[in-house]
N, C-alpha and C positions, 0 to 999 in steps of 0.2 A: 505448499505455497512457498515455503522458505529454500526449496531445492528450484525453484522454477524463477527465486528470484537473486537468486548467484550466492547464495550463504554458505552452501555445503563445497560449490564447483567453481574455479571464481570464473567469474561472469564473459571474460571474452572466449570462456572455452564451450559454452554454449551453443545450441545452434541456433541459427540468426531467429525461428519461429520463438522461440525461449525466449529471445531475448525482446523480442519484443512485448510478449506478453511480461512479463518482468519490470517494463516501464509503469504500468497499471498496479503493479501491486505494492501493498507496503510494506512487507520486509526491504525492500529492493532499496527504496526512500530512505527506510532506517537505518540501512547497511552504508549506504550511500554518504549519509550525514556521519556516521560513525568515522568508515574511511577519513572523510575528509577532513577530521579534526588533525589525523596523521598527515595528512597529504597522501593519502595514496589510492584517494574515488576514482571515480571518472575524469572530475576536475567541472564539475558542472554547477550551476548554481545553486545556494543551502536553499533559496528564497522558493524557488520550482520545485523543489522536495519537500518543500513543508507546506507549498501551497497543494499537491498531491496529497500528499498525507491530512493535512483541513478536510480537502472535498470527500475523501473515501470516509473520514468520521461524521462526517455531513450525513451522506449519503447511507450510513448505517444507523445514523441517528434517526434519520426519517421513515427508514424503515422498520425502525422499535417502534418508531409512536403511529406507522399505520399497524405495527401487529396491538399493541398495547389497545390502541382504540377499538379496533373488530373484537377483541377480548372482552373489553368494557361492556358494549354493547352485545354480545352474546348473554354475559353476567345478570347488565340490568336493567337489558332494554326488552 
């Protein structure tokens, strides 16, 4: 995940499929907001990378609590 989203390679030397997928992930976000403390990201907004980075913790939160609940209910139902 962390090569696919520009960490190891920097990012415009990717190939264009990389990099798209790389928009999706969140090292990419994290890397992103990093640079940009330096000035030297993409130049894109913190506010779209952090809203990225919300929905991907979202979206693994929800899937702890549909695993957690089939768990429950295997346990003591």
């Amino acid at each position: 995940m962390s090569f696919c989203s520009g960490l190891w390679v920097p990012f415009q030397f990717l190939p264009k499929v990389v990099r798209a997928i790389a928009r999706v992930l969140p090292p990419y976000h994290l890397s992103q907001l990093g640079l940009g403390i330096f000035g030297a990201g993409q130049h894109e907004s913190a506010i779209g990378h952090w809203e990225v980075l919300i929905a991907f913790t979202l979206i693994c939160l929800g899937i702890a609590r549909i695993g957690f609940q089939r768990d429950l209910e295997k346990m003591y139902g």
